[in-house]
MDAnalysis code that builds the backbone (N, CA, C; Angstrom):
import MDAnalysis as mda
import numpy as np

u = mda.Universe.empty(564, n_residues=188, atom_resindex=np.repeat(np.arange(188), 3), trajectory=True)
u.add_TopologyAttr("name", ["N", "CA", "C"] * 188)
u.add_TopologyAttr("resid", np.arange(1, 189))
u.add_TopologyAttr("resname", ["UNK", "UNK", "UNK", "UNK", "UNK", "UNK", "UNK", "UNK", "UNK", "UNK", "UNK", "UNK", "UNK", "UNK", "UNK", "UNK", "UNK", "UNK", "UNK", "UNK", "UNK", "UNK", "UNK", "UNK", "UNK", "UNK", "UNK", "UNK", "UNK", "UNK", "UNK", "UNK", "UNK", "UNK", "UNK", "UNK", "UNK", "UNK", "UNK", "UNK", "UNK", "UNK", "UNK", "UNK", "UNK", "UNK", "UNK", "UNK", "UNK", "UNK", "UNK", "UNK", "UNK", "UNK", "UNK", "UNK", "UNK", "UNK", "UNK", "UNK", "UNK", "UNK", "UNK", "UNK", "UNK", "UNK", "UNK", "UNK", "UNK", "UNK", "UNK", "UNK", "UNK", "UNK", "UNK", "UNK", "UNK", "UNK", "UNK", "UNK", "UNK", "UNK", "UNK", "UNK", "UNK", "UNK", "UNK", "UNK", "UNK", "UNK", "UNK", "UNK", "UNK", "UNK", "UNK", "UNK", "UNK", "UNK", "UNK", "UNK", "UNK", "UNK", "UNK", "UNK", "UNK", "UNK", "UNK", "UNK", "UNK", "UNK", "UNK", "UNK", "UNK", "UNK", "UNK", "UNK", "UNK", "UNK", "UNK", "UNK", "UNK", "UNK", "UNK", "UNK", "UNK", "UNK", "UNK", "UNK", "UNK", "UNK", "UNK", "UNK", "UNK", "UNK", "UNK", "UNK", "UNK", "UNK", "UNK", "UNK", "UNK", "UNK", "UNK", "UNK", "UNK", "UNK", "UNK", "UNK", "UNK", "UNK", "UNK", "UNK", "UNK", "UNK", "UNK", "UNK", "UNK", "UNK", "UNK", "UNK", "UNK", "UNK", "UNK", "UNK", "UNK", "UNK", "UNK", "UNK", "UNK", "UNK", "UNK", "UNK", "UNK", "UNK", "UNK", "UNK", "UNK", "UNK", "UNK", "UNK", "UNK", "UNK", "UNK", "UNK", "UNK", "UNK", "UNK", "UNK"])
u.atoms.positions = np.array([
    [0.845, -1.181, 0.000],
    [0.000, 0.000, 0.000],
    [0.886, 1.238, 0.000],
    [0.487, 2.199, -1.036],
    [1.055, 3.175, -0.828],
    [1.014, 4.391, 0.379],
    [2.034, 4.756, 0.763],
    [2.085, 5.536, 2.010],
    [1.957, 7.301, 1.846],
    [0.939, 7.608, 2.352],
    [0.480, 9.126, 2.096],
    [1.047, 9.903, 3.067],
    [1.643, 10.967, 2.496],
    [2.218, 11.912, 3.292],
    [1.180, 13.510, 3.083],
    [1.505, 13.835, 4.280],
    [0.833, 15.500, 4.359],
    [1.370, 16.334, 3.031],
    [0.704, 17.105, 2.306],
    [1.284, 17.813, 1.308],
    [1.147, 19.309, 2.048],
    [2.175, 20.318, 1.867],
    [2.390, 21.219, 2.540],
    [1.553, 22.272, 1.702],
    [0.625, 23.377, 2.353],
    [-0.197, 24.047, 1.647],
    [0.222, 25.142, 0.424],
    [1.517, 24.812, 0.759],
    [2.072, 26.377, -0.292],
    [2.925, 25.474, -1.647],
    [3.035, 24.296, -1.378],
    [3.449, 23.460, -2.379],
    [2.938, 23.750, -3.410],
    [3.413, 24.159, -4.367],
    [3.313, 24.547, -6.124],
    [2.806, 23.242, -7.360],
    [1.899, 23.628, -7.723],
    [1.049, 22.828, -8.713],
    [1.928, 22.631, -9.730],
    [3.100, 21.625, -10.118],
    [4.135, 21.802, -11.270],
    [3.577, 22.905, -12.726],
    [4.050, 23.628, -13.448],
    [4.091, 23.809, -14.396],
    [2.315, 25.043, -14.485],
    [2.193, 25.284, -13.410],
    [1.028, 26.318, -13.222],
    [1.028, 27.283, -11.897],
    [0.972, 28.889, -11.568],
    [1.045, 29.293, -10.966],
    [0.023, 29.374, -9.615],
    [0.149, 28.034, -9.357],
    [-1.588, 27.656, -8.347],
    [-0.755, 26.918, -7.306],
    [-0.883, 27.043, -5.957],
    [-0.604, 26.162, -4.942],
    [-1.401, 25.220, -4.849],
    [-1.530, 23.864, -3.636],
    [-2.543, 23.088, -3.478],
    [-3.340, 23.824, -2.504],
    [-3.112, 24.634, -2.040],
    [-4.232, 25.449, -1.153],
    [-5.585, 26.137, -1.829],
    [-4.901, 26.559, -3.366],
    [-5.781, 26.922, -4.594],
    [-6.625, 26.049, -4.700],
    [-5.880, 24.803, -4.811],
    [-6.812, 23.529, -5.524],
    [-7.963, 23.494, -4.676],
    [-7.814, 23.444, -3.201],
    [-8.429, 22.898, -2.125],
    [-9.729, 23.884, -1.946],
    [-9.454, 25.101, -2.058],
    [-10.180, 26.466, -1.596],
    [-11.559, 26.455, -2.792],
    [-10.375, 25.873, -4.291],
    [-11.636, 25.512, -5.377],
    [-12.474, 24.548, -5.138],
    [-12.032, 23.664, -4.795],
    [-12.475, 22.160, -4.753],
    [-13.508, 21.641, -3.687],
    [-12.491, 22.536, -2.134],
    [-13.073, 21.823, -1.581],
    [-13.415, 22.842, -0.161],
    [-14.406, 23.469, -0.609],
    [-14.764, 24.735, 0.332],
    [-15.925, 24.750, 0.771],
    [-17.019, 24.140, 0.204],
    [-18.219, 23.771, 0.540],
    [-18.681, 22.623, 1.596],
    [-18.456, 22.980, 2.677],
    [-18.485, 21.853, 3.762],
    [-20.172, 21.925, 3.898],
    [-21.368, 22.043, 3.028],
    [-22.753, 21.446, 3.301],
    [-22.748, 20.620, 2.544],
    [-21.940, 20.160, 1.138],
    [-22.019, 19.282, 0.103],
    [-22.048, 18.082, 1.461],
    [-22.575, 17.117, 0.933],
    [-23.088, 15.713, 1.488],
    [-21.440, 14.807, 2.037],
    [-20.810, 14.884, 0.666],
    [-19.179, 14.014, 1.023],
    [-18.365, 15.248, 1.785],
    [-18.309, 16.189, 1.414],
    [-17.386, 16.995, 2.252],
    [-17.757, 17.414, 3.496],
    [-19.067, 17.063, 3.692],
    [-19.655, 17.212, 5.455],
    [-19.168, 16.354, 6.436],
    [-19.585, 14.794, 5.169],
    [-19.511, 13.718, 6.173],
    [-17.442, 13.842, 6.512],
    [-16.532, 14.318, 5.890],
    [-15.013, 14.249, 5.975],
    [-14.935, 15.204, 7.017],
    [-15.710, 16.488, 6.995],
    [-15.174, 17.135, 7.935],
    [-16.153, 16.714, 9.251],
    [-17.336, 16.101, 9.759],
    [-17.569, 15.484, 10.412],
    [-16.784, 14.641, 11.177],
    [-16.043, 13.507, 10.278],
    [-14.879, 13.043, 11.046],
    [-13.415, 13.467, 11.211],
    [-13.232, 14.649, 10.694],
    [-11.855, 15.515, 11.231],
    [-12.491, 16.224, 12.615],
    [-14.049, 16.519, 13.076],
    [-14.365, 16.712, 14.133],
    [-14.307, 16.186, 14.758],
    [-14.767, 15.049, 14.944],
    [-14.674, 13.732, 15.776],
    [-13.263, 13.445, 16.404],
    [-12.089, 13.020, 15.178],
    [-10.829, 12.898, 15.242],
    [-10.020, 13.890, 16.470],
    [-10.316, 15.108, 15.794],
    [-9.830, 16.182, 16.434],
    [-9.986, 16.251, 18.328],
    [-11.910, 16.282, 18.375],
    [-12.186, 15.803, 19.633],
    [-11.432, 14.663, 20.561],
    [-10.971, 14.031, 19.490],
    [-10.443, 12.699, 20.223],
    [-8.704, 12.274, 20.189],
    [-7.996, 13.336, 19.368],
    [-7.075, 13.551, 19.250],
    [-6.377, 12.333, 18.233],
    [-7.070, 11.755, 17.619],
    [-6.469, 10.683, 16.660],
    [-6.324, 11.520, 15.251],
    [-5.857, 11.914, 14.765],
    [-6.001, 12.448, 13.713],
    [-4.650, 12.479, 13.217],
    [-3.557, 11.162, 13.603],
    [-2.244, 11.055, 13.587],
    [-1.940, 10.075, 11.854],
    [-2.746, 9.679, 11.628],
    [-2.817, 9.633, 9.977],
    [-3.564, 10.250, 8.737],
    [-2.861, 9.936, 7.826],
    [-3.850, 10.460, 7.030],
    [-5.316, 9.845, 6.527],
    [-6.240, 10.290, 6.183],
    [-7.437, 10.108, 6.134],
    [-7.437, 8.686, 4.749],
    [-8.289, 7.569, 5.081],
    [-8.041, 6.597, 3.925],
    [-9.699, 6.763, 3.491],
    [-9.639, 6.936, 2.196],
    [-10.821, 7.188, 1.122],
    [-11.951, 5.648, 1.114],
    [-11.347, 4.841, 1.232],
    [-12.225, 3.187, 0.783],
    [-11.704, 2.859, 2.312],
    [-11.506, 2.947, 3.363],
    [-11.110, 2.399, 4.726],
    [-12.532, 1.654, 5.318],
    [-12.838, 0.724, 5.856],
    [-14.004, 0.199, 6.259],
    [-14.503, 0.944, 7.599],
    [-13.877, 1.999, 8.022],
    [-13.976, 2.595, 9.703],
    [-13.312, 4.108, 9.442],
    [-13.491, 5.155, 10.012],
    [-13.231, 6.146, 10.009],
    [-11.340, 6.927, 10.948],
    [-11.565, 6.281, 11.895],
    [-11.022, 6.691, 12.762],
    [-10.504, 5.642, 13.787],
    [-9.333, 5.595, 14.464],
    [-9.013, 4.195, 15.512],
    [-8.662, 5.211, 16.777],
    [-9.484, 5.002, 17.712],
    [-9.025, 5.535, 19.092],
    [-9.060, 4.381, 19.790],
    [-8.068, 4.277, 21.090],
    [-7.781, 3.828, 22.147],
    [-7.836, 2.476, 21.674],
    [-7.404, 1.924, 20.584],
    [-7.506, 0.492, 19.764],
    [-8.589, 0.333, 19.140],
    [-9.610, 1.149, 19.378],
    [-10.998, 0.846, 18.448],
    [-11.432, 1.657, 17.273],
    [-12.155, 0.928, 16.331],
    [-12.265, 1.401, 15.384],
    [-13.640, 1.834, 15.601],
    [-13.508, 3.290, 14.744],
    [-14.855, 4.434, 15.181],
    [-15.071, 4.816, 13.510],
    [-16.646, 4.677, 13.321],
    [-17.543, 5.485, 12.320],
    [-18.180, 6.394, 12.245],
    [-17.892, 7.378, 11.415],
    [-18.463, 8.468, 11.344],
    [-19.498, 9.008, 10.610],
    [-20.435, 9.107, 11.056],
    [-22.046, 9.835, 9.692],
    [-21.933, 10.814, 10.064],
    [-22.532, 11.607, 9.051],
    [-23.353, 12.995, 9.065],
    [-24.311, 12.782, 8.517],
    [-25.288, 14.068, 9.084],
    [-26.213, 14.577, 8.017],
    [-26.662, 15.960, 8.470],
    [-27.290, 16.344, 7.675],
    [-27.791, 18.369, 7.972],
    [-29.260, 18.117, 7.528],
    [-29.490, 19.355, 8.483],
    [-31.505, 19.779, 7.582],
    [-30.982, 20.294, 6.285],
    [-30.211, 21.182, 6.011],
    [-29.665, 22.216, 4.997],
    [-28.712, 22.024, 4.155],
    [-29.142, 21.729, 2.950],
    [-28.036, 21.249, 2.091],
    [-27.123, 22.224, 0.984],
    [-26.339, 21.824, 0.714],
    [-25.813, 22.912, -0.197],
    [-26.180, 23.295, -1.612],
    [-27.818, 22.622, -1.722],
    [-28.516, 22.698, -2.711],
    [-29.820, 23.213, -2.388],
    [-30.728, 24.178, -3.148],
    [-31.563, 24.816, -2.772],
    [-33.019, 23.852, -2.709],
    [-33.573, 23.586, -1.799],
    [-34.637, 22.906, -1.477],
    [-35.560, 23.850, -0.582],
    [-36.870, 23.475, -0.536],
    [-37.612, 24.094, -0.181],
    [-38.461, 23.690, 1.228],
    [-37.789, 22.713, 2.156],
    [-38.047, 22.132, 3.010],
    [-36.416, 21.558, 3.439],
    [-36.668, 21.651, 5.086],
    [-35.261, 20.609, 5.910],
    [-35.360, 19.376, 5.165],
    [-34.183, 18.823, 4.773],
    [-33.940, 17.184, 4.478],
    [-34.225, 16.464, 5.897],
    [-34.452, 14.933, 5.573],
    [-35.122, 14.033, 6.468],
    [-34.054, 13.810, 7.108],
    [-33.288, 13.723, 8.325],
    [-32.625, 12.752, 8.735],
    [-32.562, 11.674, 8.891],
    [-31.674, 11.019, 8.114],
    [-30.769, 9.379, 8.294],
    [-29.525, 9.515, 8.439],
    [-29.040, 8.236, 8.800],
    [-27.798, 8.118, 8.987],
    [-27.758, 7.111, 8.089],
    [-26.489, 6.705, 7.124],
    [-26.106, 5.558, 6.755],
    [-25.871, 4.116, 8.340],
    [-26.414, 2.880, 8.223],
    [-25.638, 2.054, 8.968],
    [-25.217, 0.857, 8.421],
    [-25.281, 0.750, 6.990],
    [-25.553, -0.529, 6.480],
    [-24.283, -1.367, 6.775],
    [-24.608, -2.749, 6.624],
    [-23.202, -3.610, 6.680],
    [-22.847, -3.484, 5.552],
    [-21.183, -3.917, 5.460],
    [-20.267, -3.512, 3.973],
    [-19.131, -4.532, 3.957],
    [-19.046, -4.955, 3.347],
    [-17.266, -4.861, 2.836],
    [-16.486, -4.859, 3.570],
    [-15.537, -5.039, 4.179],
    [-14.317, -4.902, 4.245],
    [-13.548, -4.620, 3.030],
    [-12.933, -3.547, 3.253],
    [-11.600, -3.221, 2.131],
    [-10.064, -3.581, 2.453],
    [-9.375, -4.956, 2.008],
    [-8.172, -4.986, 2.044],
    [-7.087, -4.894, 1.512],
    [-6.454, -3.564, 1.897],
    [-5.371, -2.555, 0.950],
    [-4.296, -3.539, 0.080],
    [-3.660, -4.757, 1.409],
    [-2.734, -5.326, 1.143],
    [-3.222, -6.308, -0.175],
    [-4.181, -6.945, 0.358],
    [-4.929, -7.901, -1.442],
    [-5.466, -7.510, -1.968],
    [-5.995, -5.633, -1.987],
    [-6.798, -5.024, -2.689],
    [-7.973, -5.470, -3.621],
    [-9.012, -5.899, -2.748],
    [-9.937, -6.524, -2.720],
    [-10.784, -6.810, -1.421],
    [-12.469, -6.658, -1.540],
    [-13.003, -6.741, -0.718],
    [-13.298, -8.332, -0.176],
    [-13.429, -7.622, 1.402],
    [-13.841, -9.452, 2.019],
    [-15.009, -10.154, 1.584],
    [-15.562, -11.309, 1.770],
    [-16.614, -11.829, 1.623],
    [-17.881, -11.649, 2.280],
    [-17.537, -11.075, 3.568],
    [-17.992, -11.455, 4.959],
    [-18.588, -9.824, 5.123],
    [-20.230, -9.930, 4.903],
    [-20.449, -8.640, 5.046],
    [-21.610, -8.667, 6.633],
    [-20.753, -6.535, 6.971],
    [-21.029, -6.874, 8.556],
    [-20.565, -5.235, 8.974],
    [-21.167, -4.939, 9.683],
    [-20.595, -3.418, 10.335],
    [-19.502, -3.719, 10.954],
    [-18.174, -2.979, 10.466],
    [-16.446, -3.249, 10.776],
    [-16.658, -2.435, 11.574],
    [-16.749, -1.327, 12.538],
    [-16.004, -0.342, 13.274],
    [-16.920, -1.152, 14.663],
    [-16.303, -0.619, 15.399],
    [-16.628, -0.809, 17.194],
    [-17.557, 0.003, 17.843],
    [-17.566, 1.257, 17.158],
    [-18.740, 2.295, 17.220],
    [-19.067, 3.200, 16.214],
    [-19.953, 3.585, 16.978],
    [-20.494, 5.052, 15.646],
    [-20.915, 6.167, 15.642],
    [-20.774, 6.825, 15.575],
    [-20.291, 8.444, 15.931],
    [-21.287, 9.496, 15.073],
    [-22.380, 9.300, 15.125],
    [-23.343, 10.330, 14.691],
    [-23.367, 11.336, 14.445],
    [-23.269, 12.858, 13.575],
    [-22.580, 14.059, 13.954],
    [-24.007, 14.854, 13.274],
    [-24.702, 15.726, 13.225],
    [-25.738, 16.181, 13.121],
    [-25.587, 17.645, 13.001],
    [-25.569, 18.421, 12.393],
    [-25.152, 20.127, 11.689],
    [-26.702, 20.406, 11.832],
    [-27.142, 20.807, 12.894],
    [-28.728, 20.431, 13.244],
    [-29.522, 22.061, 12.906],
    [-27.944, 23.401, 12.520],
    [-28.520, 24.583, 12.646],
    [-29.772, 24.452, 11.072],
    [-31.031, 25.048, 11.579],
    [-32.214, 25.457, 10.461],
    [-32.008, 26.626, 9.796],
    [-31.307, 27.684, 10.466],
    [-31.712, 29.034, 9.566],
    [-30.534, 29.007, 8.421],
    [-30.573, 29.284, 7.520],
    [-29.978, 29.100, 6.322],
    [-28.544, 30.148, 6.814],
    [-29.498, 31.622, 6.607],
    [-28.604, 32.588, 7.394],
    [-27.506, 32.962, 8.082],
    [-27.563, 31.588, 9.487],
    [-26.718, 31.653, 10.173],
    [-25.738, 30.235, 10.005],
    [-26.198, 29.486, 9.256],
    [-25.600, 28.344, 9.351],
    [-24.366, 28.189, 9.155],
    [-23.287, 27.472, 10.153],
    [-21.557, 27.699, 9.958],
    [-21.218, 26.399, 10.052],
    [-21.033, 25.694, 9.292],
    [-20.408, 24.326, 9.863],
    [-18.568, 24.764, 10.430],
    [-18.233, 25.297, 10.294],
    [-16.975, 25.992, 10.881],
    [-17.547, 25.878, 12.783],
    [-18.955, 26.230, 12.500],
    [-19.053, 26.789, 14.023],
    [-19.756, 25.429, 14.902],
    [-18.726, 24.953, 16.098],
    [-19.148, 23.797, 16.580],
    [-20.385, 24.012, 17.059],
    [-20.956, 24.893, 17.813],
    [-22.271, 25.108, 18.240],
    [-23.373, 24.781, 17.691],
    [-23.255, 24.772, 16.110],
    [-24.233, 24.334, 15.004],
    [-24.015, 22.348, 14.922],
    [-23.711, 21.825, 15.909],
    [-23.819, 20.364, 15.747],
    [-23.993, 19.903, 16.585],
    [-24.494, 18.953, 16.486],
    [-25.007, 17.999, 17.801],
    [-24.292, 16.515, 17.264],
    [-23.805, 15.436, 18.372],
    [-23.263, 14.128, 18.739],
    [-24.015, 13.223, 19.312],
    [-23.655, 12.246, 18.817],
    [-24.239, 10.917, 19.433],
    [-23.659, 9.395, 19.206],
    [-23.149, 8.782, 20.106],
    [-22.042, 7.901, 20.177],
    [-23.289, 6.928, 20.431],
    [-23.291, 5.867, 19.600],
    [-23.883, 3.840, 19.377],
    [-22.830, 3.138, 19.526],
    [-22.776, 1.993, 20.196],
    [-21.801, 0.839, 20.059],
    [-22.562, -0.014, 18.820],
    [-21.515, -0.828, 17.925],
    [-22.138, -1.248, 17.108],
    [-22.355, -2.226, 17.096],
    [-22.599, -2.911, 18.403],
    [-23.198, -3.860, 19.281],
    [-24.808, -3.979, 18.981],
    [-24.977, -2.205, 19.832],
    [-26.629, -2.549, 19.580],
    [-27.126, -1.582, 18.318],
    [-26.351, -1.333, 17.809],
    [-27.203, -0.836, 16.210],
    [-27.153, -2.378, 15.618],
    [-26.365, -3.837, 16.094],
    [-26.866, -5.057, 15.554],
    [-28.061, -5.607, 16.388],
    [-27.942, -5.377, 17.697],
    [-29.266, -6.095, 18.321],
    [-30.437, -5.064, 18.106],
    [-30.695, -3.552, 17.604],
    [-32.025, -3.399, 17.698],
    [-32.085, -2.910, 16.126],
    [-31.168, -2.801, 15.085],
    [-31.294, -2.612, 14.027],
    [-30.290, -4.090, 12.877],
    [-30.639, -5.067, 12.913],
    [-29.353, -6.126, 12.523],
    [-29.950, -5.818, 10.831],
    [-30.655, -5.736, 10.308],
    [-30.751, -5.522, 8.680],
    [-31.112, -4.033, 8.309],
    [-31.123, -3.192, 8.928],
    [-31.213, -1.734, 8.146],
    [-29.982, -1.133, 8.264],
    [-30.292, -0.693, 6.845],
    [-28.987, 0.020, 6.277],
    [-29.215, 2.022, 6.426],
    [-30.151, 2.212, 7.237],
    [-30.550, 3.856, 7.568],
    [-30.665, 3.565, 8.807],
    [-30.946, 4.325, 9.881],
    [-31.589, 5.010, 10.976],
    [-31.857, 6.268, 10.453],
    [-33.211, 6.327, 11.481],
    [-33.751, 7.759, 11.261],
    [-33.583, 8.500, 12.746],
    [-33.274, 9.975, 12.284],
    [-32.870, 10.413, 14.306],
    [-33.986, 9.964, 15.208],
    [-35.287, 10.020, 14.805],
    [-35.776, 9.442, 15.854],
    [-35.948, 8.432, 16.485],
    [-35.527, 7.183, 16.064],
    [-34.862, 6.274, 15.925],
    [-33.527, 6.056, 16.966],
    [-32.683, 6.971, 16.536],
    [-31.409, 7.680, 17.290],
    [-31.928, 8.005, 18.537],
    [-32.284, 9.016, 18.425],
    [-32.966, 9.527, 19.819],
    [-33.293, 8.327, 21.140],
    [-33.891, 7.367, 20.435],
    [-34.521, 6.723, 21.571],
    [-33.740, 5.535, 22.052],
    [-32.511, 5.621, 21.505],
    [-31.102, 4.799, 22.034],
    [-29.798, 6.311, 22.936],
    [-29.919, 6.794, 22.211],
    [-29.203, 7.573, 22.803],
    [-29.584, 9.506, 23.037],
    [-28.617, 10.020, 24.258],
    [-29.310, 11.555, 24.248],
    [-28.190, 12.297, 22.984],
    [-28.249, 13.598, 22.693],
    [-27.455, 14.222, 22.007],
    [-26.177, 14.604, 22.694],
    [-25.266, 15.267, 22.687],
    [-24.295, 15.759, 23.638],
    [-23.694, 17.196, 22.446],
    [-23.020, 17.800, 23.008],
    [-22.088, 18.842, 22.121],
    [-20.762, 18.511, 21.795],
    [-19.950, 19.012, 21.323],
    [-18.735, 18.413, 21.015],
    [-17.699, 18.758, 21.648],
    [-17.722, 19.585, 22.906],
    [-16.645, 19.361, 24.089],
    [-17.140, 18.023, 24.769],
    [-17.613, 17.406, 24.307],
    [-18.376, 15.811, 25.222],
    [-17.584, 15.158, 25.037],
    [-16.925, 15.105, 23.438],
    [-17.097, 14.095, 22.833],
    [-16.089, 12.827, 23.414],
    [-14.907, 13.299, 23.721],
    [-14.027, 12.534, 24.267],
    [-14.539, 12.134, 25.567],
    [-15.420, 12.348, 26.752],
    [-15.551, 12.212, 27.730],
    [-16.425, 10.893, 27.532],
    [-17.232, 11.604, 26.539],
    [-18.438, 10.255, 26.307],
    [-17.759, 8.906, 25.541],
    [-17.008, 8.944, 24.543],
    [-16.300, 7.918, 23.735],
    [-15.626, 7.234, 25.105],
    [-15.052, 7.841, 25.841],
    [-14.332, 7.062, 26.952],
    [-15.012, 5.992, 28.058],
    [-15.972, 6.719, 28.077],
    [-17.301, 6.287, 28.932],
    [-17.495, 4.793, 28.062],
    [-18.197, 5.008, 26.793],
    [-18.495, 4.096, 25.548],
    [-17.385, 2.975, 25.860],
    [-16.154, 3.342, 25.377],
    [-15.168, 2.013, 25.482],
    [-15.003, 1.298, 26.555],
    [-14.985, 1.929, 27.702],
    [-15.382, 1.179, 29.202],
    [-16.083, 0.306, 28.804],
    [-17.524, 0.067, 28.328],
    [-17.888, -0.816, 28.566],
    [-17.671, -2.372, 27.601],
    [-16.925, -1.913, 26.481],
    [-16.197, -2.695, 25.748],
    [-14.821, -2.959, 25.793],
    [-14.454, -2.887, 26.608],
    [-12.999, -3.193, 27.181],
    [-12.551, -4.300, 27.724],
])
C-alpha cells in the first residue's frame, strides 16, 4: 500500500502558478455538500479525540481508531448545499459492507458493520442565514456501540434520528471525548 504523506499548503502545482491550497479552496470549500460534510464530520470527531495522527483513507471500512478501536463516522444536515424548499429528512447511513483490504486489494466476503462504534454528527442549525459548519455550536453528537445498532437494528442500512434519539441523548462536542471514553469502558 502506498504511504500518504501531508502535502504542505504552499506546495506549487508543477508547471502552473496555483498552490494546493488553490486547488483545495476551489475544490473543496463547501463543507454542506453531502461528502465533504460527512469528511469534515470526522476531522471533528478525530480532532475531539485527538487521533487524527494519519492520514485520512478514502475506501477504509472505519473512520477513525481511538484507544484500539475502530470508530464510524455519519453525518447529516436539515440544509443542504442545494436549494430545497423544506429541511432534508434525517438518516444516517448504517448498512453492513465490505471490508476493504489494501494489502490484497480486494473486498472481504464477509459482510457486517467493521467499526466498534459510531459516531453520529448532526449540523442540526435550520436558519440558512446563520448556518456555519466551521461553528461547533451548530452540531449535535451521538455515540452507538455497534453492538446494539446489531441487536435493535441487525438488517437496516438507515436510521432515522428518531430512531437515534430513543437509544441515545445528544451531547455537544466538548463531550465528545468524555463520552467515547465512557463508551469504550464498557467494551474493554
Amino acid at each position: 500500500m502506498r504511504k500518504t504523506t501531508p502535502i504542505s499548503e504552499k506546495r506549487m502545482i508543477q508547471g502552473t502558478d496555483k498552490s494546493i491550497k488553490d486547488f483545495w479552496k476551489w475544490g473543496f470549500s463547501d463543507l454542506l455538500s453531502n461528502s465533504l460534510r460527512g469528511i469534515f464530520a470526522e476531522f471533528l470527531v478525530g480532532t475531539a479525540l485527538g487521533c487524527l495522527n494519519d492520514s485520512r483513507k478514502e475506501w477504509d471500512s472505519y473512520d477513525l481508531i481511538y484507544r484500539g478501536k475502530k470508530i464510524e463516522v455519519k453525518s447529516a444536515a436539515y440544509i443542504q448545499s442545494w436549494f430545497t424548499d423544506k429541511y432534508s429528512t434525517i438518516n444516517f447511513n448504517i448498512g453492513a459492507k465490505r471490508e476493504y483490504d489494501f494489502t490484497k486489494r480486494r473486498y472481504s466476503t464477509t459482510i457486517k458493520r467493521n467499526a466498534d462504534v459510531y459516531v453520529f454528527c448532526l449540523l442540526k442549525e435550520k436558519d440558512v442565514e446563520n448556518l456555519d459548519p466551521l461553528n461547533i455550536c451548530h452540531w449535535e453528537f451521538y455515540i452507538v456501540l455497534t453492538k446494539d445498532l446489531d441487536e435493535h437494528f441487525p438488517e437496516q442500512k438507515t436510521i432515522s434520528l428518531a430512531s437515534l434519539n430513543k437509544l441515545r441523548d445528544a451531547f455537544v462536542f466538548e463531550e465528545i471525548r468524555e463520552r467515547m471514553d465512557k463508551v469504550l469502558e464498557i467494551i474493554s
